[in-house]
SETORDO-322874 format. One record per residue: residue number from 1; residue in one letter; x, y, z of N, C-alpha, C, CB in turn. Coordinates in nm, 2 decimals. Glycine has a CB too. Layout:
N
{NUM; A; {X; Y; Z}; {X; Y; Z}; {X; Y; Z}; {X; Y; Z}},
...
This chain:
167
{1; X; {-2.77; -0.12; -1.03}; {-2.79; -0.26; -1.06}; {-2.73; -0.34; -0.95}; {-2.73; -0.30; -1.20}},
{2; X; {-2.80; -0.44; -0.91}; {-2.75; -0.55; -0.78}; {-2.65; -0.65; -0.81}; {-2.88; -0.65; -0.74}},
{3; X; {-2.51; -0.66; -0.78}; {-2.44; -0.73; -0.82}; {-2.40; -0.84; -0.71}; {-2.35; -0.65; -0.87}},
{4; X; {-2.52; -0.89; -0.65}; {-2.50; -1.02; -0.55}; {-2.57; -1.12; -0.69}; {-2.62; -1.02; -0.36}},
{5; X; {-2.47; -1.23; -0.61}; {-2.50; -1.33; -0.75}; {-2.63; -1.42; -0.76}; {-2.37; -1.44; -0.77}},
{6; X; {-2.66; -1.48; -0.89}; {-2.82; -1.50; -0.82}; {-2.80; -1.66; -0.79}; {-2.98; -1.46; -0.96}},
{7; X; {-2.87; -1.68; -0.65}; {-2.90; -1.82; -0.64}; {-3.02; -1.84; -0.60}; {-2.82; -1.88; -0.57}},
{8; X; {-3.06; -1.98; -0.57}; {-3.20; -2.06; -0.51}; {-3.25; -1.98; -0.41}; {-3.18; -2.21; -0.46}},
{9; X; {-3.14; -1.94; -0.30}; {-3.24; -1.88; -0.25}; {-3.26; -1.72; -0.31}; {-3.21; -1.88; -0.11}},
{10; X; {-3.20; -1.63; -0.35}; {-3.26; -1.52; -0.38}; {-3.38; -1.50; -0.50}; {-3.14; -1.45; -0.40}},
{11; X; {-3.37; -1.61; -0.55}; {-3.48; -1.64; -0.67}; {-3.60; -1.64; -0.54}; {-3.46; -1.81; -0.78}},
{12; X; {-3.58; -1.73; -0.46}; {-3.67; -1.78; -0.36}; {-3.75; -1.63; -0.34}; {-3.59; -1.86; -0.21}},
{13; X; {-3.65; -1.56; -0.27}; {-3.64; -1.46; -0.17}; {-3.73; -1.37; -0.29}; {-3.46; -1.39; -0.10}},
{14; X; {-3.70; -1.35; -0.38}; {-3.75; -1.27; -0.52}; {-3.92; -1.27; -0.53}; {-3.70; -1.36; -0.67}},
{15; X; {-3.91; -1.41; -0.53}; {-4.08; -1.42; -0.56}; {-4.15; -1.45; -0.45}; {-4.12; -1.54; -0.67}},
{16; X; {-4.10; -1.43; -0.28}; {-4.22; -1.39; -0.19}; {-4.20; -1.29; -0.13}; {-4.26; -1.48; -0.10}},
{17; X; {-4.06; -1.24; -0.20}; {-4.06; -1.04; -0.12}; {-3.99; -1.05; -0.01}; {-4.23; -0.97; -0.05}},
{18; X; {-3.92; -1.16; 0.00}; {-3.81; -1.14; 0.10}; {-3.75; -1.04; 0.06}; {-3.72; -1.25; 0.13}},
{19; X; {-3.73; -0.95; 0.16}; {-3.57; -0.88; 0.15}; {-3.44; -0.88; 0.19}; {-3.58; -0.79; 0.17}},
{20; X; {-3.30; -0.92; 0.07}; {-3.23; -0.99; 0.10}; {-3.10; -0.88; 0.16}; {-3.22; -1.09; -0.01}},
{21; X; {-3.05; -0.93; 0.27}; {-2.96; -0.85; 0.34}; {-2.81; -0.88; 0.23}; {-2.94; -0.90; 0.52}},
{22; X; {-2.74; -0.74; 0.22}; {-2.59; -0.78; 0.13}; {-2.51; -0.88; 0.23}; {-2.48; -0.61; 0.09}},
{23; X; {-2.45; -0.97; 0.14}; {-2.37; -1.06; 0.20}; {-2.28; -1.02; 0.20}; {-2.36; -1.18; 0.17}},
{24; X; {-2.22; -1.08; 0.36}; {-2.04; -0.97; 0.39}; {-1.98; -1.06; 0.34}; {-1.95; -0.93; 0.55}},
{25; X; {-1.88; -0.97; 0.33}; {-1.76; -1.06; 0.24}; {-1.62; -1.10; 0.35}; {-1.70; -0.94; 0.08}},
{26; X; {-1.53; -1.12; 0.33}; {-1.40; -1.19; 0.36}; {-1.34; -1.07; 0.42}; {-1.31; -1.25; 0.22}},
{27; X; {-1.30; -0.99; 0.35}; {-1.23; -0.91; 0.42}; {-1.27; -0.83; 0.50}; {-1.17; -0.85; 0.37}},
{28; X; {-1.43; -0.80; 0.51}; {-1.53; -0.76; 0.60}; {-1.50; -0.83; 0.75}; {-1.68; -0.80; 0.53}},
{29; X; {-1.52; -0.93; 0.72}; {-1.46; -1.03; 0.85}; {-1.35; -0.97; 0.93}; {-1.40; -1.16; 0.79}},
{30; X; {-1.29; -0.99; 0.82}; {-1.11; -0.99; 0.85}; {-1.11; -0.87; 0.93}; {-0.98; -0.97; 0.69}},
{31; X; {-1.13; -0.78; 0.86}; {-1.07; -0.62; 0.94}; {-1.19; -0.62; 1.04}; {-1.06; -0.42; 0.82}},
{32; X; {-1.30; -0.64; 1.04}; {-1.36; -0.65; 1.15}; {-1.31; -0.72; 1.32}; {-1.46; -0.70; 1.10}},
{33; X; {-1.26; -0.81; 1.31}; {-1.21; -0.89; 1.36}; {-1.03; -0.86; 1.42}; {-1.24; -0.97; 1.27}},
{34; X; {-0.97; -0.78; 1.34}; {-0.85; -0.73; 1.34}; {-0.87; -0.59; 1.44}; {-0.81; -0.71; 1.19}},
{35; X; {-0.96; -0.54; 1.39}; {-1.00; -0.43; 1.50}; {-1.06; -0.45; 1.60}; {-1.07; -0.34; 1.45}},
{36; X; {-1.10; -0.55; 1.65}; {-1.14; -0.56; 1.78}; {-1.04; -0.65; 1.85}; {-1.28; -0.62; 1.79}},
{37; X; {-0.97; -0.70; 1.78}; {-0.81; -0.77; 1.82}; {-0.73; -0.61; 1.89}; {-0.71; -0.84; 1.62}},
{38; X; {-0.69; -0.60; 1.79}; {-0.60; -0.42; 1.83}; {-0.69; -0.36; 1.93}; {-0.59; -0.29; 1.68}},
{39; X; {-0.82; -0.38; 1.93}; {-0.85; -0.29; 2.08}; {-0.83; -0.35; 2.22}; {-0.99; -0.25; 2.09}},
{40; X; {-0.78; -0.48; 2.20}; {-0.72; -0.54; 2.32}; {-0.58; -0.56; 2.36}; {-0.77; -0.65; 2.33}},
{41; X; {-0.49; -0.48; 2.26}; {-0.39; -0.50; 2.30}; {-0.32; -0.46; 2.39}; {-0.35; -0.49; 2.25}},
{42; X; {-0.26; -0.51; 2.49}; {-0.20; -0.46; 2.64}; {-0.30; -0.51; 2.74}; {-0.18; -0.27; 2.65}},
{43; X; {-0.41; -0.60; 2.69}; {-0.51; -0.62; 2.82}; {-0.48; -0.78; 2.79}; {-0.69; -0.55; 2.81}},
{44; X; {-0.51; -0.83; 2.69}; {-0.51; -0.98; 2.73}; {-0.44; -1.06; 2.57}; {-0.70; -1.03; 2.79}},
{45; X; {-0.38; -0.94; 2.47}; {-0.30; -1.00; 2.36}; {-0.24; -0.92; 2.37}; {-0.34; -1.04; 2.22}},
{46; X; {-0.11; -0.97; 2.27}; {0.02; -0.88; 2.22}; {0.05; -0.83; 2.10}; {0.13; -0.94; 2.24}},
{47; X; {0.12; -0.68; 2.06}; {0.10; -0.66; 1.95}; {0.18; -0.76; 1.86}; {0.11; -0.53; 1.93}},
{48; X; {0.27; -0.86; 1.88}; {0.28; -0.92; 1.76}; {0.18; -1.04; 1.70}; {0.41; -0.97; 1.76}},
{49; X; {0.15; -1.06; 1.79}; {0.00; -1.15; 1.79}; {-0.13; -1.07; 1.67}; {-0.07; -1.15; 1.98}},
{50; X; {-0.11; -0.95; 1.68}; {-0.18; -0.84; 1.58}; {-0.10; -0.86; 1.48}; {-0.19; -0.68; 1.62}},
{51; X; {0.00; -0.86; 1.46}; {0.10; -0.80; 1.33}; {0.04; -0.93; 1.25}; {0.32; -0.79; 1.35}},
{52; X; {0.05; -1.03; 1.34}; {0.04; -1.18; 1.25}; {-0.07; -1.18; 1.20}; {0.05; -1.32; 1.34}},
{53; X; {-0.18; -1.15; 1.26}; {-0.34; -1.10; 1.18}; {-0.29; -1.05; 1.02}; {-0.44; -0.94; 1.28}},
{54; X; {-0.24; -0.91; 1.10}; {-0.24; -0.79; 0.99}; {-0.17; -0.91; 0.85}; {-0.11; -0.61; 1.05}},
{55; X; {-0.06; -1.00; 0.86}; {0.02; -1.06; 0.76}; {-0.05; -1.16; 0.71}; {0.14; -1.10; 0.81}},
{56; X; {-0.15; -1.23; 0.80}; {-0.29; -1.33; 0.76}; {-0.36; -1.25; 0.65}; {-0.42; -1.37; 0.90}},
{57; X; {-0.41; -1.12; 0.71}; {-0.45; -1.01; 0.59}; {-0.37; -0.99; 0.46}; {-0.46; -0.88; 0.65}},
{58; X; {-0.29; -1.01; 0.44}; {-0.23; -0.93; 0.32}; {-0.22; -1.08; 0.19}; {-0.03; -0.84; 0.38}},
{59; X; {-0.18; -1.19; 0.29}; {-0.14; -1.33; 0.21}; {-0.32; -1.37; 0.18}; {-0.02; -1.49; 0.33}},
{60; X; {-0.41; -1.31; 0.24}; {-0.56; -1.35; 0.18}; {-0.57; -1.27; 0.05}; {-0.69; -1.31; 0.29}},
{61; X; {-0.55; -1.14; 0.09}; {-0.58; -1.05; -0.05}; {-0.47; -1.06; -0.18}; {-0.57; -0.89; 0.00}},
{62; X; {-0.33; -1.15; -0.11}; {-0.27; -1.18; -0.24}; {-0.33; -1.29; -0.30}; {-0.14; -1.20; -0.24}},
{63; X; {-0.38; -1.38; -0.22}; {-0.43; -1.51; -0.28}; {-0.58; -1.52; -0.35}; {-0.42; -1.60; -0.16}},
{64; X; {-0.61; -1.41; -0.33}; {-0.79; -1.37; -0.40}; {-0.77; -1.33; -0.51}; {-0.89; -1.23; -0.34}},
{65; X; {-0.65; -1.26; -0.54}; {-0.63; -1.21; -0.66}; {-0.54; -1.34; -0.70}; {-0.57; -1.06; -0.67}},
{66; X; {-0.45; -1.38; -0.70}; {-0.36; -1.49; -0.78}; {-0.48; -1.56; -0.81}; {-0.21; -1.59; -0.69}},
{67; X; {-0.60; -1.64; -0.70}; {-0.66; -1.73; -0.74}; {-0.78; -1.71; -0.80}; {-0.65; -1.80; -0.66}},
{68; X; {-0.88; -1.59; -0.78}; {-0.96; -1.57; -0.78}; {-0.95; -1.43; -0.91}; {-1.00; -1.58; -0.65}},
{69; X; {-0.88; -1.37; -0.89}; {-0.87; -1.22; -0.95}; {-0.99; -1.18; -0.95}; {-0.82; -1.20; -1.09}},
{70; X; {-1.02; -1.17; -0.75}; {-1.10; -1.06; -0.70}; {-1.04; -1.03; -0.60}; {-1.23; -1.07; -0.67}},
{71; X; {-1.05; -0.91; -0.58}; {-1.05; -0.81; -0.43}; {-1.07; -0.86; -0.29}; {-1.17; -0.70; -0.42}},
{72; X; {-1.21; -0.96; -0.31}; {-1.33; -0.99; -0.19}; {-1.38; -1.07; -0.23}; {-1.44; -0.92; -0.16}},
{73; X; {-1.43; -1.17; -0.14}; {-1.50; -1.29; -0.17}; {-1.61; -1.29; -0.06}; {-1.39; -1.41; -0.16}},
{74; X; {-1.74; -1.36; -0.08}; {-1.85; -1.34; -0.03}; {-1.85; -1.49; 0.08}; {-1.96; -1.33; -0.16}},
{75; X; {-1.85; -1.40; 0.18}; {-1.83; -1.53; 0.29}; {-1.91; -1.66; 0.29}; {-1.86; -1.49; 0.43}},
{76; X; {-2.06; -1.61; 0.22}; {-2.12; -1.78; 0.23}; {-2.12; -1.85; 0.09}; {-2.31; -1.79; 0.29}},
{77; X; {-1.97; -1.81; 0.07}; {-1.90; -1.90; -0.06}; {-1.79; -1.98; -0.04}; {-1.83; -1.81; -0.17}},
{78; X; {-1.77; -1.89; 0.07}; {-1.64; -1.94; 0.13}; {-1.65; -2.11; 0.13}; {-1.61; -1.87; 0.30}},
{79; X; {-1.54; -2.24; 0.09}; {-1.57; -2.38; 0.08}; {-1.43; -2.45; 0.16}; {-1.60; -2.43; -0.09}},
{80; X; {-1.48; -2.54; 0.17}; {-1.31; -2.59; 0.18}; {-1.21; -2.65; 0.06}; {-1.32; -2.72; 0.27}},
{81; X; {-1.27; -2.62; -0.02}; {-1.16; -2.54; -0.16}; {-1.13; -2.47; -0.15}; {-1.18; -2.50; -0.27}},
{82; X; {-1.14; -2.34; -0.09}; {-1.12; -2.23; -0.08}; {-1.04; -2.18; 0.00}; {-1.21; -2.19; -0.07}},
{83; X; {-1.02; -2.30; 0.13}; {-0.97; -2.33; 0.26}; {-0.77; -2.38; 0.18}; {-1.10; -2.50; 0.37}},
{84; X; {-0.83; -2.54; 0.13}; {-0.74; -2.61; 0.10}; {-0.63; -2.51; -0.03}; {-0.83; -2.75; 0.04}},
{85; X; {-0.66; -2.45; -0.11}; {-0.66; -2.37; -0.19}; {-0.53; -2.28; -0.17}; {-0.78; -2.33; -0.18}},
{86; X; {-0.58; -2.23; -0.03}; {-0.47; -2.09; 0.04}; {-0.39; -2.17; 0.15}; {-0.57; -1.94; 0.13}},
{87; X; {-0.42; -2.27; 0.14}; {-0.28; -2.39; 0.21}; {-0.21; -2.41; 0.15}; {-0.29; -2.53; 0.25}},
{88; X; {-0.23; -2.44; -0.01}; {-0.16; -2.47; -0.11}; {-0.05; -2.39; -0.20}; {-0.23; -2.49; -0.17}},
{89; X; {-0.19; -2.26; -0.18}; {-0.09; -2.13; -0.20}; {0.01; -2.11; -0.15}; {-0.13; -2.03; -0.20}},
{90; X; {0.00; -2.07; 0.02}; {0.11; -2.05; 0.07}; {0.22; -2.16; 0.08}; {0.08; -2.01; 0.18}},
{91; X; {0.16; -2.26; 0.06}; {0.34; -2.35; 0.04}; {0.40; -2.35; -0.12}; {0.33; -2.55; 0.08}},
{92; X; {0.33; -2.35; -0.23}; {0.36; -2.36; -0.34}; {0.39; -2.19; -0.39}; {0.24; -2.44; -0.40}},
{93; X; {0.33; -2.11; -0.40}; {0.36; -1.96; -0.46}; {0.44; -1.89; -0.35}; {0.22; -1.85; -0.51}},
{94; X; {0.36; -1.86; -0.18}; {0.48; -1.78; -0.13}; {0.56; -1.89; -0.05}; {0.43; -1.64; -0.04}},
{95; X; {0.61; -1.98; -0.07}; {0.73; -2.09; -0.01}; {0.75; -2.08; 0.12}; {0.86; -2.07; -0.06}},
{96; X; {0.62; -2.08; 0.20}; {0.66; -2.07; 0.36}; {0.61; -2.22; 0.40}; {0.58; -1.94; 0.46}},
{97; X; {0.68; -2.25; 0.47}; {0.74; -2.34; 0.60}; {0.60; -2.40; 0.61}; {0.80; -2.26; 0.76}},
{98; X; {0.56; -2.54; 0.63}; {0.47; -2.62; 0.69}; {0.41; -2.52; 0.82}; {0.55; -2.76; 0.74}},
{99; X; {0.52; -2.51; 0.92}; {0.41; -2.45; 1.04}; {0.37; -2.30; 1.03}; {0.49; -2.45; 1.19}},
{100; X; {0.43; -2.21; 0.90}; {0.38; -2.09; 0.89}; {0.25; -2.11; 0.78}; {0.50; -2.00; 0.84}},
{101; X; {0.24; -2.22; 0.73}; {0.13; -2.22; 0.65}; {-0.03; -2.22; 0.77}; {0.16; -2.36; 0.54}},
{102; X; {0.01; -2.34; 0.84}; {-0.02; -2.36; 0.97}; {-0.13; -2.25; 1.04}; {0.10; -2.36; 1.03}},
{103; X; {0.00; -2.16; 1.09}; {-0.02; -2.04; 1.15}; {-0.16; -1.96; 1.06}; {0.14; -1.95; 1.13}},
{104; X; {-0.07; -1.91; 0.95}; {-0.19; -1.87; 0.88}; {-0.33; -1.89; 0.84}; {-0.15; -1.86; 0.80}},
{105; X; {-0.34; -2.03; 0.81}; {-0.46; -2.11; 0.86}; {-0.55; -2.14; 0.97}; {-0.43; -2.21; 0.85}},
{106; X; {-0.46; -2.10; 1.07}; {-0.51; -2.07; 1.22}; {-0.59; -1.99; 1.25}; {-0.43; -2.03; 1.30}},
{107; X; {-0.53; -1.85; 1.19}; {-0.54; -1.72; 1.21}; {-0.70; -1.73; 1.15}; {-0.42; -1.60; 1.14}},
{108; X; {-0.67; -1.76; 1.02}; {-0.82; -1.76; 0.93}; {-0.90; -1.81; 1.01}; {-0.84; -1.83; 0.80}},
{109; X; {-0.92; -1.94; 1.04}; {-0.95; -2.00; 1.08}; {-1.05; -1.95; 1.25}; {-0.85; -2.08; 1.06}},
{110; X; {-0.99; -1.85; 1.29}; {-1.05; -1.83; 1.42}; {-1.09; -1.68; 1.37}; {-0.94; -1.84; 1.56}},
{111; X; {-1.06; -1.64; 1.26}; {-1.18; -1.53; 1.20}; {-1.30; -1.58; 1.14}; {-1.12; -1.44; 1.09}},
{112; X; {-1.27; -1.70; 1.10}; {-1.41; -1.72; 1.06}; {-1.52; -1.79; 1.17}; {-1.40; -1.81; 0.95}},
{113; X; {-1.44; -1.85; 1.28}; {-1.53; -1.85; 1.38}; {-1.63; -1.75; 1.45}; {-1.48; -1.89; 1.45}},
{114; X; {-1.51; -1.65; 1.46}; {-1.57; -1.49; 1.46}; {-1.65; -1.45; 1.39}; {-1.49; -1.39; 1.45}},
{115; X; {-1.70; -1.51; 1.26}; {-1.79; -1.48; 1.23}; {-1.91; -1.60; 1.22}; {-1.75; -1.41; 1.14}},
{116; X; {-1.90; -1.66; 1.21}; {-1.99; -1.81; 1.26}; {-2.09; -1.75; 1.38}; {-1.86; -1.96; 1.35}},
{117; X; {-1.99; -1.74; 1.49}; {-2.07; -1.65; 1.62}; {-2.16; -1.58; 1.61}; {-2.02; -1.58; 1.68}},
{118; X; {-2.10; -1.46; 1.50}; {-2.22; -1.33; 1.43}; {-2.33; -1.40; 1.36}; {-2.14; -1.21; 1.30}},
{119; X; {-2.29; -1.51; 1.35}; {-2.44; -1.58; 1.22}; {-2.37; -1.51; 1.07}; {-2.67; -1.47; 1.27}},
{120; X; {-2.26; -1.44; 1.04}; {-2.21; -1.40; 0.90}; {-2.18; -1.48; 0.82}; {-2.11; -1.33; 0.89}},
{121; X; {-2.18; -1.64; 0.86}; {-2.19; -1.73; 0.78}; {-2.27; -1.83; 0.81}; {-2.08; -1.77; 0.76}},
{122; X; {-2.31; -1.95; 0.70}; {-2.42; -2.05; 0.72}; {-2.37; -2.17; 0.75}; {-2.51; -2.06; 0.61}},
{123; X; {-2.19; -2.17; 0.72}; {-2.12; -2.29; 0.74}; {-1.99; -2.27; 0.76}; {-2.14; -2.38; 0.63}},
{124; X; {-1.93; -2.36; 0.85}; {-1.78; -2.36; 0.83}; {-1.72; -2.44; 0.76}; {-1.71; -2.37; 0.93}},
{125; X; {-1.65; -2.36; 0.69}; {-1.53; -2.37; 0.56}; {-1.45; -2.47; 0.59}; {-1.43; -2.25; 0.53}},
{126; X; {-1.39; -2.47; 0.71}; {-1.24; -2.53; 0.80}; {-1.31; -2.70; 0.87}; {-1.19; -2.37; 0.97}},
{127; X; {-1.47; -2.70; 0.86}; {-1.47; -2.83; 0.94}; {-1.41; -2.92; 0.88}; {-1.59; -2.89; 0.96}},
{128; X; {-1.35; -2.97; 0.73}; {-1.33; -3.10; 0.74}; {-1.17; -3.04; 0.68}; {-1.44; -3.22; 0.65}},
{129; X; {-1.10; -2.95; 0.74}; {-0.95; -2.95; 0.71}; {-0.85; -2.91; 0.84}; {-0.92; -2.83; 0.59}},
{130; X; {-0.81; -3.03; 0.81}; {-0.72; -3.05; 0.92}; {-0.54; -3.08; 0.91}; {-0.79; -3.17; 0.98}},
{131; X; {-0.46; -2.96; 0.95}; {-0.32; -2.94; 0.98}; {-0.26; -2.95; 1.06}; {-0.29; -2.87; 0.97}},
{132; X; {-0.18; -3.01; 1.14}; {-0.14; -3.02; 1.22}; {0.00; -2.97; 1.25}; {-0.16; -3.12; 1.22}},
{133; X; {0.06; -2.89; 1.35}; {0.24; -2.85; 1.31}; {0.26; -2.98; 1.35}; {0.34; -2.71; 1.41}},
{134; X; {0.40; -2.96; 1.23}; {0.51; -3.09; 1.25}; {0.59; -3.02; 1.33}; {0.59; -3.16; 1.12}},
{135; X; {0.61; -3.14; 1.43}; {0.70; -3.07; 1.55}; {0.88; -3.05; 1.49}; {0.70; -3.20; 1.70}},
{136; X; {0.95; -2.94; 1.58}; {0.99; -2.88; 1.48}; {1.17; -2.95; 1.52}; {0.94; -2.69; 1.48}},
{137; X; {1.29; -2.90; 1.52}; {1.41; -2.97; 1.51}; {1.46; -2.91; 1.63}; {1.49; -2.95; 1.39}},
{138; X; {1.46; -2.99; 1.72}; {1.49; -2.90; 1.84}; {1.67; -2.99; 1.88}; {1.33; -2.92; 2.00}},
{139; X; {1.76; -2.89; 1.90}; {1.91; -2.96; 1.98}; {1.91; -2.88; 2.07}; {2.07; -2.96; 1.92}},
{140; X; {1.97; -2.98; 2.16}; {2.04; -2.92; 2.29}; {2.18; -2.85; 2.24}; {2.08; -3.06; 2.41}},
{141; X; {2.21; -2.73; 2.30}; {2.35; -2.65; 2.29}; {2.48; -2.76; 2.37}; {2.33; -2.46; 2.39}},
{142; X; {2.58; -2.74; 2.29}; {2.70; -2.80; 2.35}; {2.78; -2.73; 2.49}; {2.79; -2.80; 2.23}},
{143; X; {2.86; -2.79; 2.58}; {2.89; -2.69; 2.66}; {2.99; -2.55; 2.64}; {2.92; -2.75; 2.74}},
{144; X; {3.02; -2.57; 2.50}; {3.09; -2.48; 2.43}; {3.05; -2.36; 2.38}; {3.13; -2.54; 2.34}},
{145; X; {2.92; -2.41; 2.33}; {2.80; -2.30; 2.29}; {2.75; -2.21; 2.33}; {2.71; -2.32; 2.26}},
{146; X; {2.76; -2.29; 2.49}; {2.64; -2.25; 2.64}; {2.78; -2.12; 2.67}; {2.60; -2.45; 2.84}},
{147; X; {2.87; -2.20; 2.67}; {3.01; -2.13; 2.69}; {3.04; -1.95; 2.60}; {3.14; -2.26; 2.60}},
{148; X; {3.02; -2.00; 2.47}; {3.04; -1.88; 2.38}; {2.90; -1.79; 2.42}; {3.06; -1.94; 2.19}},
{149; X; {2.79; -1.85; 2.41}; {2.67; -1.75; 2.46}; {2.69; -1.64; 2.57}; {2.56; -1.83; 2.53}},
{150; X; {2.76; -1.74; 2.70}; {2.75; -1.71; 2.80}; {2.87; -1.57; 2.82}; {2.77; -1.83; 2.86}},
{151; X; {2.96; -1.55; 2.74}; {3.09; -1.49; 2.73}; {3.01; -1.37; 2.59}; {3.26; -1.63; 2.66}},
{152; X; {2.96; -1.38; 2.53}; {2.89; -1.29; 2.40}; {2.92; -1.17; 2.49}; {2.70; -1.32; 2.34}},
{153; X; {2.89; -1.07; 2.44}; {2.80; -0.92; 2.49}; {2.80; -0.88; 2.33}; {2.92; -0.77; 2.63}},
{154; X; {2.62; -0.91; 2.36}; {2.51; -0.83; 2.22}; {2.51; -0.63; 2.26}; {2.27; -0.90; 2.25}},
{155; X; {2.50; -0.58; 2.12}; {2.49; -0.47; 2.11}; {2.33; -0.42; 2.12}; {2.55; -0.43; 1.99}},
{156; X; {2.27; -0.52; 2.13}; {2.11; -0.50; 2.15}; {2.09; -0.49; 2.25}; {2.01; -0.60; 2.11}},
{157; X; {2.04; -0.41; 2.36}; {2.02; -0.45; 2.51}; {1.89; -0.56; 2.52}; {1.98; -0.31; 2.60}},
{158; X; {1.82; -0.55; 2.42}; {1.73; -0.64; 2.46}; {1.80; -0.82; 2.45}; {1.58; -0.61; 2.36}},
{159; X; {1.86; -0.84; 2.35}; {1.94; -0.96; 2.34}; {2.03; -1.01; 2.49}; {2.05; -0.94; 2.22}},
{160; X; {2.09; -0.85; 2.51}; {2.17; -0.88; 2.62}; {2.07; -0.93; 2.77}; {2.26; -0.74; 2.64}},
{161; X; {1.96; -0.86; 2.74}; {1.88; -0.85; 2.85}; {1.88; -1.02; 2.87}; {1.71; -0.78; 2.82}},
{162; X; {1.81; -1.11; 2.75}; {1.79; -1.25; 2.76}; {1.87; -1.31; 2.78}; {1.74; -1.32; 2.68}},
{163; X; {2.02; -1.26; 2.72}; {2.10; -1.37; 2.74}; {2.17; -1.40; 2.92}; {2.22; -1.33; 2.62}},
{164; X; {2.14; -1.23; 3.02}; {2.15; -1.26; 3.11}; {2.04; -1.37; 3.20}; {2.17; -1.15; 3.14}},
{165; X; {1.90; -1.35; 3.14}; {1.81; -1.44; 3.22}; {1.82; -1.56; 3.18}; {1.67; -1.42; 3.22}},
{166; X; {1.88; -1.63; 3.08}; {1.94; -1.73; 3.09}; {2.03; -1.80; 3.15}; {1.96; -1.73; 3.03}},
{167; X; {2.14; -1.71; 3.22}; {2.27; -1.75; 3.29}; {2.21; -1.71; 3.44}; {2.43; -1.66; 3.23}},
């Protein structure tokens, strides 16, 4: 039995014999997209630039289920409810930060262009939502600070590494 849901067009498609291709879904996207990410790493991205995908992935599939209690969602469903929705989530259920909500919105956001490109969707979700980072709390160090830095020795070499290209 066919479990694509029925609409205008597949009624359409029904009664002149179109035959209708399965619609991809969300996470179809996603890991599609994630894997061709990871095959560029060391050429022109970095793997934490991947990790951050991979963590865009995990806060979608929690948020399908908190909001949706599904698995997958069918990309040319995707709305800007749907958008607005998992902005909300992530500041209200998992309590991250304005610019990590941001982030994560980003990330989506340039996967679904990725698929826009493919023609895997008929619209974008993201045209009328717009986030901006709030710029964030920046101080200058005291010369005391610059002082105690400067005097440290980290057990990390890599810490130690920066704290010399600093001085």
């Amino acid at each position: 039995m066919n479990q694509q849901p029925i609409t205008l067009s597949s009624i359409k498609n029904k009664v002149f014999g179109i035959k209708e291709e399965a619609s991809k879904t969300l996470l179809q996207l996603v890991d599609y997209h994630n894997t061709l990410f990871k095959s560029k790493i060391d050429t022109d991205t970095a793997i934490t630039a991947y990790n951050k995908y991979k963590i865009t992935r995990r806060r979608l599939v929690d948020f399908m289920n908190y909001q949706y209690k599904k698995k997958d969602f069918p990309l040319n469903d995707l709305t800007l409810e749907f958008v607005a929705s998992f902005d909300l989530y992530l500041k209200v259920v998992f309590k991250n930060s304005h610019n990590t909500v941001v982030k994560h919105c980003k990330n989506l956001k340039a996967i679904i262009n990725l698929g826009i490109q493919y023609q895997w969707l008929e619209h974008n979700p993201f045209l009328r939502h717009k986030t901006p980072y709030k710029e964030g709390n920046k101080s200058i160090l005291t010369k005391e600070e610059l002082a105690t830095l400067e005097s440290k020795v980290f057990t990390i070499p890599r810490l130690q590494l920066h704290r010399i290209s600093i001085f």
